[in-house]
N, C-alpha and C positions, 0 to 999 in steps of 0.2 A: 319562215321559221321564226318560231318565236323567241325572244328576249330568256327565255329559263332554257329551252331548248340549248341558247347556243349556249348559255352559261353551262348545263350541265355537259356538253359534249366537250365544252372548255378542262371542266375540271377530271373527264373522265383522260381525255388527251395528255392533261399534265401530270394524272399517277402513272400513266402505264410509258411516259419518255422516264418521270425520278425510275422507276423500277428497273428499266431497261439500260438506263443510266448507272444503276449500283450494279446491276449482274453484267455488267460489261467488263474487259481487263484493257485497259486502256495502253496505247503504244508507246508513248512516253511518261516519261518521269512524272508522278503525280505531282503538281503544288500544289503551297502553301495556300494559293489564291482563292477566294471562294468562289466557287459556282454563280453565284447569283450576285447583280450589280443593277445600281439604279443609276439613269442619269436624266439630266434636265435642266432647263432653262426658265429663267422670266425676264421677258425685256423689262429694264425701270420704265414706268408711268412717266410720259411727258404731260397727259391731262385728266382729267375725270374718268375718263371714257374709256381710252383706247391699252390695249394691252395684248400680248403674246406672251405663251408660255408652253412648256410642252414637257413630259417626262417620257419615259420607259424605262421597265422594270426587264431585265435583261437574265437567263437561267441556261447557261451551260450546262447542254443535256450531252453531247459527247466532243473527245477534241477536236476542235473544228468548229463544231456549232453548236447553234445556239436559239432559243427560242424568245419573243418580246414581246411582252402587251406593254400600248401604251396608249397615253392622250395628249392633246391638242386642245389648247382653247382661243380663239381669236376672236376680239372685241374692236370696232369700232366707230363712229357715228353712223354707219350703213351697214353694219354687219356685227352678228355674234353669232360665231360658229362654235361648234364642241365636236372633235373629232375622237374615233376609241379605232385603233387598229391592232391584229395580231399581226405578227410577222416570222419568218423560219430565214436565219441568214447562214450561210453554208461558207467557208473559208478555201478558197482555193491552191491558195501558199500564204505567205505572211502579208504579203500586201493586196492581195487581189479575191475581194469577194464575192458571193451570188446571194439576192434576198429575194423575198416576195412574200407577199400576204395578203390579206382583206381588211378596210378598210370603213367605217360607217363615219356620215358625218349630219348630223342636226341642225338645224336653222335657230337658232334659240330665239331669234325676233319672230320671223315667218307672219309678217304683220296679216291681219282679216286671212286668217286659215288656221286660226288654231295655235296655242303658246305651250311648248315649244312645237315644233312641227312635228307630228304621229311618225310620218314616211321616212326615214334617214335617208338618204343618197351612198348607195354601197358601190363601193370600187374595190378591184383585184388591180395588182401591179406586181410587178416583176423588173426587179434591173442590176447592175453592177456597180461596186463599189471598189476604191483605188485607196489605200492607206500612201499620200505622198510623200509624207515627211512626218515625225512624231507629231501629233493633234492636229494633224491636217487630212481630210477624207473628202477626194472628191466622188458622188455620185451620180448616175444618170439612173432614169427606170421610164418603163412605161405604164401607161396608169389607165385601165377601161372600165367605166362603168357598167353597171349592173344593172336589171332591170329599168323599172323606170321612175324617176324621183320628182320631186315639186316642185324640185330649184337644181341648179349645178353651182360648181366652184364658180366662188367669186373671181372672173374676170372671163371666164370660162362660159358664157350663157351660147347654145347652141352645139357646141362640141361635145365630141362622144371620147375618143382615145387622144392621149394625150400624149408628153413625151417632155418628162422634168429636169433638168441636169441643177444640180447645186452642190455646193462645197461645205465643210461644216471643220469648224477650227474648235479646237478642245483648249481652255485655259485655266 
């Protein structure tokens, strides 16, 4: 599928959730809060090189959930990656959630085959999230790639599904 292809099934996706979103009567009390939220990170630069960072643009389409595009960019002496995933996360009570989405990721080095690399390396994943304490969220998911790509995750060379667990503190 092509790069406009998924753009335009993107944007056809996010008029007919805002639509279905406004003709909806929702169960509780409407707030103040707005629908839509970005969040992200940048590690500081310890040298020239190396660097992490990541955002998502976050859009409360009914209560409960919620839809997210986001990126990824990782740099350093042996790697530059640029990740872009959507995602659909589903609220199961206040602390306990369900996500999944699709996931493309780029070799920006991909040295003697072309700069940045044509092929992305696409993954589906699915897993659950635990709100443990205010700005604390532990997650697990499992992560399988997609057709077939020119590289895999760095550290990952050989393996197909995978299976992530990490924690993410809000400050």
């Amino acid at each position: 599928m092509s790069n406009l292809r998924i753009f335009v099934v993107t944007v056809c996706c996010f008029s007919i959730l805002v639509k279905a979103q406004s003709q909806s009567k929702p169960t509780l009390p409407i707030s103040l809060e707005s629908p839509v939220y970005l969040v992200g990170f940048d590690y500081p630069s310890f040298d020239k090189i190396s660097n992490y960072a990541w955002f998502r643009f976050h859009y409360r389409v009914l209560e409960g959930t919620e839809i997210s595009l986001g990126g990824e960019h990782y740099r350093n002496y042996f790697a530059d990656r640029f990740t872009v995933s959507a995602q659909l996360k589903q609220n199961l009570n206040k602390e306990l959630y369900l996500f999944g989405g699709h996931q493309r990721e780029w070799d920006l080095l991909n040295k003697g085959r072309g700069y940045p690399n044509p092929i992305p390396l696409q993954e589906a994943y699915f897993g659950m999230g635990y709100d443990a304490a205010p700005g604390l969220m532990i997650e697990g998911r499992v992560v399988r790639p997609l057709g077939q790509g020119d590289f895999s995750k760095i550290g990952f060379d050989g393996f197909k599904t995978r299976v992530e667990m990490g924690t993410r503190i809000k400050f």
